[in-house]
DSSP file (Angstrom, degrees, kcal/mol; ACC not computed):
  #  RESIDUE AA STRUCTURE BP1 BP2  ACC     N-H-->O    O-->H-N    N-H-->O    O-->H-N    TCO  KAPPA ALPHA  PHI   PSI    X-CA   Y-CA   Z-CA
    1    1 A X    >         0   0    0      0, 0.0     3,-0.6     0, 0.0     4,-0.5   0.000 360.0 360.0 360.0 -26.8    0.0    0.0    0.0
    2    2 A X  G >>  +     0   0    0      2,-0.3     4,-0.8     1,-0.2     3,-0.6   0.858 360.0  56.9 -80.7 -36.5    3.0    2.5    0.8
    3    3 A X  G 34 S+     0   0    0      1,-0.3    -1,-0.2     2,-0.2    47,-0.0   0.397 106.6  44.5 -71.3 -20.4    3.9    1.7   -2.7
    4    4 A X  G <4 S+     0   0    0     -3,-0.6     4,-0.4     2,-0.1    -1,-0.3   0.310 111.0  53.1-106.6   3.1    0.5    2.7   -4.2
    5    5 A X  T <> S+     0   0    0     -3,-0.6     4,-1.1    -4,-0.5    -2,-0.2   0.521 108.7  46.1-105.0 -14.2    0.3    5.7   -2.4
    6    6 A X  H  X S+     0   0    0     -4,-0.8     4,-2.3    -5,-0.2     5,-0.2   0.800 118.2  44.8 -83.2 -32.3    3.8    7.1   -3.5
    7    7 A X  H  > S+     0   0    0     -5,-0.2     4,-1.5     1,-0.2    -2,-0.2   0.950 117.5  47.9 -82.2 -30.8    2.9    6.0   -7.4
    8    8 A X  H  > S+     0   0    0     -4,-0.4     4,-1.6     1,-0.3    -1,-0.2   0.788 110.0  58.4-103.3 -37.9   -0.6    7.7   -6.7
    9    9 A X  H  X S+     0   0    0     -4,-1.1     4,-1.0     2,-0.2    -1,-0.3   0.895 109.0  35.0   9.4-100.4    1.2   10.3   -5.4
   10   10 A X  H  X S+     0   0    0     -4,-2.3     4,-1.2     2,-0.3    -2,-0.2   0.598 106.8  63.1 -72.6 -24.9    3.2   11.3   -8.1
   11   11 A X  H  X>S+     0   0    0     -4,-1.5     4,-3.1    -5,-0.2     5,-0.7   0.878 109.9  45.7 -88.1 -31.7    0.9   10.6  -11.0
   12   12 A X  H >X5S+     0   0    0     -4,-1.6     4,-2.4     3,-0.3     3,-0.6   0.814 106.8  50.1 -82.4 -20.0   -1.4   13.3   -9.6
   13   13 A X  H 3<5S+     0   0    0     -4,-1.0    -2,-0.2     2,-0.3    -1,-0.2   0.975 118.4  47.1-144.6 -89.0    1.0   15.7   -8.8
   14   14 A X  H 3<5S+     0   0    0     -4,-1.2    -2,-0.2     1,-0.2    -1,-0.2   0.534 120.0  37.8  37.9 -65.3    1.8   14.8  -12.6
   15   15 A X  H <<5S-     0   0    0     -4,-3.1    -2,-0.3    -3,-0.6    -3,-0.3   0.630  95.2-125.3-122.1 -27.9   -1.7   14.9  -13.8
   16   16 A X     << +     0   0    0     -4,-2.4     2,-1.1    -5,-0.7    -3,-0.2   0.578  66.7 135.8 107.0   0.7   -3.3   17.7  -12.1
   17   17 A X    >   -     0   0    0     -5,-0.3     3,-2.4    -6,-0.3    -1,-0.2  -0.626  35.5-172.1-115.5 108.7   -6.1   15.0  -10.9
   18   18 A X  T 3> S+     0   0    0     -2,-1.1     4,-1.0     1,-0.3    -1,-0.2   0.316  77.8  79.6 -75.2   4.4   -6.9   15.6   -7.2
   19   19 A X  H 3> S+     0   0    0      1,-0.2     4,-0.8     2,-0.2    -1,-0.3   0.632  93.3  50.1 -68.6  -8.5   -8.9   12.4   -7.4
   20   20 A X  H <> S+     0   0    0     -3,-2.4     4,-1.0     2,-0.2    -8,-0.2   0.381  97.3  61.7-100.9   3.0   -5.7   10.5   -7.1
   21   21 A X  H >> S+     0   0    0      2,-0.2     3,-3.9     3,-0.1     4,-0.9   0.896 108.5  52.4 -91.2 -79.2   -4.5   12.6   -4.0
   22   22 A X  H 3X S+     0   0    0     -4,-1.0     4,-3.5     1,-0.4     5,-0.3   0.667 112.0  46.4 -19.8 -51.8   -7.9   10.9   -2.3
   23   23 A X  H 3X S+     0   0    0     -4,-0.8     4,-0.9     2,-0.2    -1,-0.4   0.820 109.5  44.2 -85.5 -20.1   -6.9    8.1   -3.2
   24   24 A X  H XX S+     0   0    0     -3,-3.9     4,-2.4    -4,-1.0     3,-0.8   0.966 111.5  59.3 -59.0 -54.6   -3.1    8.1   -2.2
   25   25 A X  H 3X S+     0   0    0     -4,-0.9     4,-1.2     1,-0.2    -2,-0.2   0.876 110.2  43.4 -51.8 -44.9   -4.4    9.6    1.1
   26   26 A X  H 3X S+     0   0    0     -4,-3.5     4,-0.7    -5,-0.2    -1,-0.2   0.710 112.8  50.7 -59.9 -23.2   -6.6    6.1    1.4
   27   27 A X  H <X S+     0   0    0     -4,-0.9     4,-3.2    -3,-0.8    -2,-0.2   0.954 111.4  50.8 -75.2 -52.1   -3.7    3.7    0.2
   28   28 A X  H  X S+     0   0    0     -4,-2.4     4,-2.2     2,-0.3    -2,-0.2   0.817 115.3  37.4 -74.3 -32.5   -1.4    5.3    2.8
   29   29 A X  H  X S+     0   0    0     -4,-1.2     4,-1.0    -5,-0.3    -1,-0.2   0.958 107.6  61.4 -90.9 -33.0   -3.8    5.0    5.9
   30   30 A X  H >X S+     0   0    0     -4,-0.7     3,-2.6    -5,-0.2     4,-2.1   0.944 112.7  37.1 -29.9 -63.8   -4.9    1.9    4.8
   31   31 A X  H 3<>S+     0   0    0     -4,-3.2     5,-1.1     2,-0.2     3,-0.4   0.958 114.8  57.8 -53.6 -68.6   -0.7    0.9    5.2
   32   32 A X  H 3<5S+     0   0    0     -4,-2.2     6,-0.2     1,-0.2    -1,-0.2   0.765 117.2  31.7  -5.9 -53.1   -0.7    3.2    8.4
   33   33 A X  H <<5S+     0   0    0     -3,-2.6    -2,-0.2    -4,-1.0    -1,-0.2   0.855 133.7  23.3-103.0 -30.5   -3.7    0.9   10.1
   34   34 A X  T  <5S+     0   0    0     -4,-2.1    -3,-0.2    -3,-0.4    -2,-0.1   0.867 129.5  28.9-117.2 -70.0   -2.9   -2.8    8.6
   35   35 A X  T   5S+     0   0    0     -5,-0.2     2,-0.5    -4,-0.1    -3,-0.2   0.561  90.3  96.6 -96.4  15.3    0.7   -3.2    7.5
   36   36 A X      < -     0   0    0     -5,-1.1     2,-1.2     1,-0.1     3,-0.1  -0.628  56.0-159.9 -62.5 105.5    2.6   -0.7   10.0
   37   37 A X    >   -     0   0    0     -2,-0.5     3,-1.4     1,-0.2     6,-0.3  -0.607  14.1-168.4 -81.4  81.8    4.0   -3.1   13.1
   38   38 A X  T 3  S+     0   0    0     -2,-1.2    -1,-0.2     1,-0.3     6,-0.1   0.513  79.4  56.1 -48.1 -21.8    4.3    0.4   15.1
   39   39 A X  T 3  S+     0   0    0     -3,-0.1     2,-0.6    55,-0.1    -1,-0.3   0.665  83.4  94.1 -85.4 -19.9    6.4   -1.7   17.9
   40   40 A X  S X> S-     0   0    0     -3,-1.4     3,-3.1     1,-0.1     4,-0.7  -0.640  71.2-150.6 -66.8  92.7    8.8   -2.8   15.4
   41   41 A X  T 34 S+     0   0    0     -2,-0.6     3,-0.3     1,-0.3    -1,-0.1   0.833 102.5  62.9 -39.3 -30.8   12.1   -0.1   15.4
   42   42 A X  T >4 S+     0   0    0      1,-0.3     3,-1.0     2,-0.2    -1,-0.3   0.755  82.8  76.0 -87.9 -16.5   12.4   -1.0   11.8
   43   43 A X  T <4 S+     0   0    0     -3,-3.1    -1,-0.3    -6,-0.3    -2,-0.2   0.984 102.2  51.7 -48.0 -63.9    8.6    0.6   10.9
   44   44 A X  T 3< S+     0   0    0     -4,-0.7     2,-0.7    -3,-0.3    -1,-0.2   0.151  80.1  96.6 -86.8  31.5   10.6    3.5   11.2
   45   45 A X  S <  S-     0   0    0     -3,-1.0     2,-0.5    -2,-0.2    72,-0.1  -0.929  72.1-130.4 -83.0  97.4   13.8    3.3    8.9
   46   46 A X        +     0   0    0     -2,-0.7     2,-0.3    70,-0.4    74,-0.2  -0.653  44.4 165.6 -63.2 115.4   13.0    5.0    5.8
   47   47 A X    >   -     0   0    0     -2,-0.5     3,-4.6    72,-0.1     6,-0.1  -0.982  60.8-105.6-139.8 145.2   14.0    2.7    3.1
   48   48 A X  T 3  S+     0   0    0     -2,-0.3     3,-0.1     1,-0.2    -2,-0.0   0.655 131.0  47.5 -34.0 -18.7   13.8    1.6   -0.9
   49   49 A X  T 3  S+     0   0    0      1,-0.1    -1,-0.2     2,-0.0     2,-0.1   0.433 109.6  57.3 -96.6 -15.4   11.3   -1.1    0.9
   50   50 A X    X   +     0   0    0     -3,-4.6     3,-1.5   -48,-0.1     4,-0.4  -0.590  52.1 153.1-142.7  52.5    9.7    1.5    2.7
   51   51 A X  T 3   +     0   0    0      1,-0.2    -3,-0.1    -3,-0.1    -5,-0.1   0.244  61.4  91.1 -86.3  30.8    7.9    4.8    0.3
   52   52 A X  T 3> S+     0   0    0      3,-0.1     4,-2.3     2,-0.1    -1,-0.2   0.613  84.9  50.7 -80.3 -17.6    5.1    5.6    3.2
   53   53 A X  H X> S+     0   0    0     -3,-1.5     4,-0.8     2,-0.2     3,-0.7   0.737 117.2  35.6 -99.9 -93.6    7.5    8.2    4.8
   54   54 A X  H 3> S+     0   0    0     -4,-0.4     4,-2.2     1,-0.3     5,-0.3   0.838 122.1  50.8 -39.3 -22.8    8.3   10.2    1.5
   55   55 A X  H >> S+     0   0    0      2,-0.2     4,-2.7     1,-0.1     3,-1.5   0.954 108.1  49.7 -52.8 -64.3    4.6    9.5    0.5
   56   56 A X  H XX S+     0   0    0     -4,-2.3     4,-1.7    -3,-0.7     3,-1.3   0.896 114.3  46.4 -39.0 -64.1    3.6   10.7    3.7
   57   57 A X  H 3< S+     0   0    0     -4,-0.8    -1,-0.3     1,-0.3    -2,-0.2   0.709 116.5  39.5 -50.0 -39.8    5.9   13.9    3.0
   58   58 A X  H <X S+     0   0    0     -4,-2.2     4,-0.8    -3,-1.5    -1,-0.3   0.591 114.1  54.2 -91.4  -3.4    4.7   14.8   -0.8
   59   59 A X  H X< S+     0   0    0     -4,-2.7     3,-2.5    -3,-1.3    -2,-0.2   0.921 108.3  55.1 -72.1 -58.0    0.5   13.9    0.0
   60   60 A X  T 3< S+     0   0    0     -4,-1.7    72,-0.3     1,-0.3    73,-0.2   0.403 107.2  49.9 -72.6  -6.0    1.2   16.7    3.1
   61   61 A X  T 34 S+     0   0    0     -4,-0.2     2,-0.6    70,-0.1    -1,-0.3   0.745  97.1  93.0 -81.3 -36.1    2.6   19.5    0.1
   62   62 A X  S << S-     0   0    0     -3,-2.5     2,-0.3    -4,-0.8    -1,-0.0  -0.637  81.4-122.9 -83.4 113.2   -0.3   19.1   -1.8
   63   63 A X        -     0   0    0     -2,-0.6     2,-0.3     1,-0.1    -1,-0.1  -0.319  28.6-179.9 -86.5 121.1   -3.3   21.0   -1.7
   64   64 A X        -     0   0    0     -2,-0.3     3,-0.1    -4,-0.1    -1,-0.1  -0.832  30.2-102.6-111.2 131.6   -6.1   19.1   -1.0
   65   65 A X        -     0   0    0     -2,-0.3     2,-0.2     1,-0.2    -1,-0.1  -0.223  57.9 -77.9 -87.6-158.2  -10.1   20.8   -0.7
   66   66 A X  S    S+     0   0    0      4,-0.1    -1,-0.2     5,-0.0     2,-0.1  -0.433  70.8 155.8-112.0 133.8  -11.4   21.2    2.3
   67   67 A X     >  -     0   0    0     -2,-0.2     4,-1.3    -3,-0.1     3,-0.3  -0.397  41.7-148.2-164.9  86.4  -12.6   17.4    3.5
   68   68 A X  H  > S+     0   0    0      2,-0.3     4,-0.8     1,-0.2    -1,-0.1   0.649 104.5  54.6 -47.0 -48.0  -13.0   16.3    7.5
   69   69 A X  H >> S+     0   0    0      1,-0.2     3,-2.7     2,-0.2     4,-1.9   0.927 116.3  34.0 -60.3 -87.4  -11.9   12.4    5.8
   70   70 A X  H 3> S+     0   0    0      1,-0.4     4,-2.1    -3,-0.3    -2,-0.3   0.737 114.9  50.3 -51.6 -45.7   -9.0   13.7    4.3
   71   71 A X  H 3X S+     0   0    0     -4,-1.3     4,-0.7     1,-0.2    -1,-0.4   0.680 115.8  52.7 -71.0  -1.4   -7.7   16.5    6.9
   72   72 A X  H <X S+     0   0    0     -3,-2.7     4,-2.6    -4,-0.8    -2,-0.2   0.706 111.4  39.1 -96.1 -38.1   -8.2   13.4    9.3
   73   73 A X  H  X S+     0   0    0     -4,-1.9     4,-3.0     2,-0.2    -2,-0.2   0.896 114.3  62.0 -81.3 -31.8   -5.8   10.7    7.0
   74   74 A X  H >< S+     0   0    0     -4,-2.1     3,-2.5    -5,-0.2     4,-0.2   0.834 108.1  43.5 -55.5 -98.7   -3.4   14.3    6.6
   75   75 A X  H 3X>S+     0   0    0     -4,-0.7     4,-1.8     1,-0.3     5,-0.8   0.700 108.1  53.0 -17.5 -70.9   -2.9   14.2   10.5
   76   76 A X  H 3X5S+     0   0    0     -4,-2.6     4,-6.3     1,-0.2    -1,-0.3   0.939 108.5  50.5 -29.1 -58.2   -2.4   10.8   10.8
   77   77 A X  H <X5S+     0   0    0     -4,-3.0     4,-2.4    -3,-2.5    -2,-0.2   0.822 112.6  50.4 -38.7 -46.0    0.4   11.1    8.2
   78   78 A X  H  >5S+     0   0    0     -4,-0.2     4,-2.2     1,-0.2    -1,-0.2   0.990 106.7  50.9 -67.4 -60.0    1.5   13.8   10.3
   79   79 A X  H  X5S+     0   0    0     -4,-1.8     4,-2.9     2,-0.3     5,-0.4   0.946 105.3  62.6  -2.4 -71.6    1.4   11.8   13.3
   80   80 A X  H  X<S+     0   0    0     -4,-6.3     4,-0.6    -5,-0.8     3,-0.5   0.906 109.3  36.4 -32.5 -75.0    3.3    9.2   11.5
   81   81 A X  H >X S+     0   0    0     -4,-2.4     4,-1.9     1,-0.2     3,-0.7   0.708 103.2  63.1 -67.7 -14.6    6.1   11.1   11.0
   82   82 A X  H 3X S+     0   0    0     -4,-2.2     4,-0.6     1,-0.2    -1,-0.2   0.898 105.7  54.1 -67.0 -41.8    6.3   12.9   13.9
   83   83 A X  H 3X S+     0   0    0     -4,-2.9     4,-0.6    -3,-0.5    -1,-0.2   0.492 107.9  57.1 -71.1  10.3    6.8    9.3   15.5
   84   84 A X  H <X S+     0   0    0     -3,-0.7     4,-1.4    -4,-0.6     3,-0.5   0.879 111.2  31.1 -37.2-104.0    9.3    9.0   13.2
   85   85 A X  H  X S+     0   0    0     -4,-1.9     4,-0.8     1,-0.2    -2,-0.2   0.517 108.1  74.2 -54.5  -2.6   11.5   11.6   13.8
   86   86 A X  H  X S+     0   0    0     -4,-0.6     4,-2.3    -5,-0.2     6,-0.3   0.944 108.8  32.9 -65.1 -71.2   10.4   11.4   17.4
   87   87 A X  H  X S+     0   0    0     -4,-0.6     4,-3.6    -3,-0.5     3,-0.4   0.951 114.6  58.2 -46.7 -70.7   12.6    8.1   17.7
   88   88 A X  H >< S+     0   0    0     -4,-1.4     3,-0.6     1,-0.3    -1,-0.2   0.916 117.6  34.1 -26.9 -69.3   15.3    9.2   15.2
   89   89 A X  H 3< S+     0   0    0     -4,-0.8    -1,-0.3    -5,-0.3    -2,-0.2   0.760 130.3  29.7 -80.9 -12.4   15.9   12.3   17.4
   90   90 A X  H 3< S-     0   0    0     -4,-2.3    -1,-0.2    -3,-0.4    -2,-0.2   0.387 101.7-123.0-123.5   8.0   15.3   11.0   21.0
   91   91 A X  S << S+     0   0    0     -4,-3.6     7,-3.3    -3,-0.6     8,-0.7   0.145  93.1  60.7  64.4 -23.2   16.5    7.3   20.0
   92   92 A X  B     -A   97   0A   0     -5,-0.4     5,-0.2    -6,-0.3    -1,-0.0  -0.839  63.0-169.5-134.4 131.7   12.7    6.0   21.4
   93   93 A X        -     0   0    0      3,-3.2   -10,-0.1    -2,-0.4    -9,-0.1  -0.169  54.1 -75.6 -95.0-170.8    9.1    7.0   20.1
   94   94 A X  S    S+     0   0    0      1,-0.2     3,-0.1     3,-0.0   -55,-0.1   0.114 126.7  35.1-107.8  54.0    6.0    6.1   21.9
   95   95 A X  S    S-     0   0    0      1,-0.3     2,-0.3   -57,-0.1    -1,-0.2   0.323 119.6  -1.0-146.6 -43.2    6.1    2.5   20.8
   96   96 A X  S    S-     0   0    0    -56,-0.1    -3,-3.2   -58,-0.1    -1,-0.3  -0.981  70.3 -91.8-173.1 159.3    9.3    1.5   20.6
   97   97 A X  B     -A   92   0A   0     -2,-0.3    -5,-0.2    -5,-0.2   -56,-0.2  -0.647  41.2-174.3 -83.0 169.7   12.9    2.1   20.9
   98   98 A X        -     0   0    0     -7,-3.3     2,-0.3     1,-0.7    -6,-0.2   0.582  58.0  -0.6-130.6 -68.4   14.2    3.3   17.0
   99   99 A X        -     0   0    0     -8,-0.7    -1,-0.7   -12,-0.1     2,-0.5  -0.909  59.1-125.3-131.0 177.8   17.9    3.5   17.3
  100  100 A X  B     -B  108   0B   0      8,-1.7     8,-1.1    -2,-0.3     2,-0.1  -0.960  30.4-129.2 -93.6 117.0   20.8    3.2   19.3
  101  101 A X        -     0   0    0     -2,-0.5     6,-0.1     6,-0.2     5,-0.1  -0.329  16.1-130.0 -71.5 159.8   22.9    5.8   19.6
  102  102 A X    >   -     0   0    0      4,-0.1     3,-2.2    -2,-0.1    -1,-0.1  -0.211  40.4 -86.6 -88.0 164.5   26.7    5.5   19.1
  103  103 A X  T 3  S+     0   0    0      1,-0.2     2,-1.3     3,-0.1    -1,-0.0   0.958 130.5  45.7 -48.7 -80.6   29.6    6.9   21.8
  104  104 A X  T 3  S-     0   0    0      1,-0.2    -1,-0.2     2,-0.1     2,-0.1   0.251 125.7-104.9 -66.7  10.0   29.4   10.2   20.0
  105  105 A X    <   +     0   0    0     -3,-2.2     2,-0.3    -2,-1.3    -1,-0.2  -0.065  67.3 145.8 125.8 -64.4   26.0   10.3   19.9
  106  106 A X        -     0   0    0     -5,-0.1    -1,-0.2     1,-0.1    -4,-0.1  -0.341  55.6-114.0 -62.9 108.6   24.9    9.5   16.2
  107  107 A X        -     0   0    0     -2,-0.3     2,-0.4   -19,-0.2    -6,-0.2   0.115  39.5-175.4 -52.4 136.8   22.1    7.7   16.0
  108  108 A X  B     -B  100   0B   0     -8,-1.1    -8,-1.7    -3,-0.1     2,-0.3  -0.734   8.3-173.4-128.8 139.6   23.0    4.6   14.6
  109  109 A X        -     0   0    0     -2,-0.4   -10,-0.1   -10,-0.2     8,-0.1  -0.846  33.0-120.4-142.2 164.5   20.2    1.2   13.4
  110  110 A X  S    S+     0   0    0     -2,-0.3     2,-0.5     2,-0.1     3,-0.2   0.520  89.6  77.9 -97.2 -20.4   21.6   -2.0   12.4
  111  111 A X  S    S-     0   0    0      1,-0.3     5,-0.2     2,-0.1    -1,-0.1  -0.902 120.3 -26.8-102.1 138.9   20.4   -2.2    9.4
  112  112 A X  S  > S-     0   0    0     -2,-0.5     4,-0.6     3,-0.1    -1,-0.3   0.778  73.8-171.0  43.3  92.3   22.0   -0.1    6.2
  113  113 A X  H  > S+     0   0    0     -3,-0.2     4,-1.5     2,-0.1     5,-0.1   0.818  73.9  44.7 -88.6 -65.5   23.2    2.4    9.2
  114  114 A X  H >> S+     0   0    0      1,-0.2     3,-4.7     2,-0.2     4,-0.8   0.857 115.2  43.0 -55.6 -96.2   24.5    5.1    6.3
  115  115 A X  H 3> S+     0   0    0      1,-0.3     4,-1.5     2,-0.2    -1,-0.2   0.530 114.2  46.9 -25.4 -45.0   21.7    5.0    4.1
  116  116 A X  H 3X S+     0   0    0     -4,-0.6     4,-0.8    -5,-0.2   -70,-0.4   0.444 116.7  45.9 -93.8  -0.6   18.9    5.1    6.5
  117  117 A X  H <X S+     0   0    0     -3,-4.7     4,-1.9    -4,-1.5    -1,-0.2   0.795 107.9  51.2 -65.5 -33.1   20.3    7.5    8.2
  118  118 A X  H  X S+     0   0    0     -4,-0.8     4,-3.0     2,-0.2     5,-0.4   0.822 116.8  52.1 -42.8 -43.8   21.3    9.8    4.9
  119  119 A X  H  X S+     0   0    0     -4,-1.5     4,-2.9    -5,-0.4    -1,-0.2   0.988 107.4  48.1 -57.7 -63.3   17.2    9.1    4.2
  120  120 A X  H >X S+     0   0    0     -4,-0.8     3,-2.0     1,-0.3     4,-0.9   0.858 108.6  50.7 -70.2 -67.5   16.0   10.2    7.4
  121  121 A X  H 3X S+     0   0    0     -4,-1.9     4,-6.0     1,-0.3     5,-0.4   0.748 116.0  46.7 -15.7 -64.8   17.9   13.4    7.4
  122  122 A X  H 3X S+     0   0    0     -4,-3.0     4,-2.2     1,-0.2    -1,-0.3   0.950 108.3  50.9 -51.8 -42.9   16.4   14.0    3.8
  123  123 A X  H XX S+     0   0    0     -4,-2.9     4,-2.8    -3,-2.0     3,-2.6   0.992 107.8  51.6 -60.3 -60.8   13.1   13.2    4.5
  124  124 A X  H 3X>S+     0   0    0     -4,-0.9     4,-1.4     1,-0.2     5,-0.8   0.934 108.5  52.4 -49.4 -46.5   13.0   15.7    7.6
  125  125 A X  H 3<5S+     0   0    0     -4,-6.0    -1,-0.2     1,-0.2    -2,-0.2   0.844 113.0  55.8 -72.3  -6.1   14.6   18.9    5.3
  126  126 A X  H <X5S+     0   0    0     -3,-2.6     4,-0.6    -4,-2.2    -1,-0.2   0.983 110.4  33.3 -65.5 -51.3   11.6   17.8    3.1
  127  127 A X  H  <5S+     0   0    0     -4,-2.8     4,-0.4    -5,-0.2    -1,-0.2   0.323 116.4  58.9 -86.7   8.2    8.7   18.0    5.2
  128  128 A X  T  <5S+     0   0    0     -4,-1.4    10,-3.1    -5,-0.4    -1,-0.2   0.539 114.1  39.1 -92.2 -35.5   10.2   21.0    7.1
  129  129 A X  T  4<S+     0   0    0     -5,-0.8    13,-0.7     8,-0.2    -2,-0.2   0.883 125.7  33.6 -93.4  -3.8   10.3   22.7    3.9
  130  130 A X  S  < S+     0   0    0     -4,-0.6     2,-0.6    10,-0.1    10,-0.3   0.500 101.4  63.3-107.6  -8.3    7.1   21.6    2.5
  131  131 A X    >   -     0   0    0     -4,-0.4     3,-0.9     8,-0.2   -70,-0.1  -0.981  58.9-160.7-129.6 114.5    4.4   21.1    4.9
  132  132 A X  T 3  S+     0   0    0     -2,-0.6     5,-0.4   -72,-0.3     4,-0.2   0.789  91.8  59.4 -75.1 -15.0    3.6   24.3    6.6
  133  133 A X  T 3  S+     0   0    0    -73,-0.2    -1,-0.2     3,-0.1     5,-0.1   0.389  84.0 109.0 -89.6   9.7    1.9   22.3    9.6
  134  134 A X  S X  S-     0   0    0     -3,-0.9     3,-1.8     4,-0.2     2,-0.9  -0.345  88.1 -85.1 -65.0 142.6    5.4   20.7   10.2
  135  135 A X  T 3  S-     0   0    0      1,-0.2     3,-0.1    -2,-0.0    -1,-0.1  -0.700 116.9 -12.2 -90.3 128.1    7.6   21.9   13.7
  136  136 A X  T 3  S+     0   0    0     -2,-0.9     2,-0.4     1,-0.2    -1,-0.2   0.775 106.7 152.4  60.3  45.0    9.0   24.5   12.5
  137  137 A X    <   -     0   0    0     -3,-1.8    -1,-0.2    -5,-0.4    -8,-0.2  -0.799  24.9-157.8 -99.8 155.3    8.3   23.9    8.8
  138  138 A X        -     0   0    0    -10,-3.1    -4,-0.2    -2,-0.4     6,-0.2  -0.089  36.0 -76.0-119.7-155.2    7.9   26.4    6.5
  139  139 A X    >   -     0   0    0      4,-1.0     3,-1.9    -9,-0.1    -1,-0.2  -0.473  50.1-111.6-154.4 153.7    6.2   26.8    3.1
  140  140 A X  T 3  S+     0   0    0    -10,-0.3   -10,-0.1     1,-0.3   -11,-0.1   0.353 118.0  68.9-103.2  14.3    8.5   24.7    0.0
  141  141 A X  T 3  S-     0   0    0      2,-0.3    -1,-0.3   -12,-0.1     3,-0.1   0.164 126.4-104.6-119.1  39.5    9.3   28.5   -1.5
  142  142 A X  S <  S+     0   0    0     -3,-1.9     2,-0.4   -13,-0.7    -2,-0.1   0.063  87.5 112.2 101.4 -39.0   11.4   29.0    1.8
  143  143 A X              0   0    0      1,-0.2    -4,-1.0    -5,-0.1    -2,-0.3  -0.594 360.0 360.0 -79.9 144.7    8.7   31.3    3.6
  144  144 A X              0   0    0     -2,-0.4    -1,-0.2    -6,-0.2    -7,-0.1   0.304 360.0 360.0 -76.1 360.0    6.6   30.6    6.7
């Protein structure tokens, strides 16, 4: 499902047809409520395996009209990541520990260490710069 909501994603964004943002936003909580193991450190490792966190990050740029279902699946999303980067930054969310940190600090996972750190990094200067409802995000042409 994280894999149809990035492709669903992208084609509307693409195609200009905001029936496919509904429907990304449905692919993606669907994944959220059925295949997320939220206790599982590894839920949160952004990976090639793993396009629900960058989903999450381009549905939340995209202007969507005004719809109580959809600002409701948006929040989650936000939610999501925020336990994401919750972990990432404090090493433990409120499910599970996410990484270990290293002697110096850097948070450090066992699997692909570089890369899924390199990811999360990226992902965060995305949704800070694209999602105005982000902390401390701004607006993706730099302004708040």
């Amino acid at each position: 499902m994280d894999d149809m909501a990035f492709a669903a994603t992208w084609l509307a964004k693409a195609s200009g047809d905001s029936s496919l943002l509904v429907k990304a936003h449905r692919y993606l909580n669907t994944f959220w409520s059925q295949e997320v193991p939220w206790s599982s450190a590894e839920a949160y490792w952004p990976s090639y395996d793993n396009m629900a966190w960058a989903a999450a990050i381009l549905l939340l740029q995209q202007p969507v009209a005004a719809d109580s279902e959809i600002e409701n699946m948006a929040l989650r999303h936000r939610e999501a990541l925020s336990l994401m980067y919750k972990g990432w930054l404090n090493g433990r969310n409120n499910w599970t520990d996410v990484t270990i940190p290293t002697p110096t600090g850097f948070p450090w996972v066992s699997q692909k260490p570089l890369p899924t750190a390199a990811a999360a990094a990226q992902l965060g200067m995305l949704w800070a710069a694209g999602d105005p409802h982000a902390d401390g995000g701004g607006s993706s042409s730099g302004s708040s």
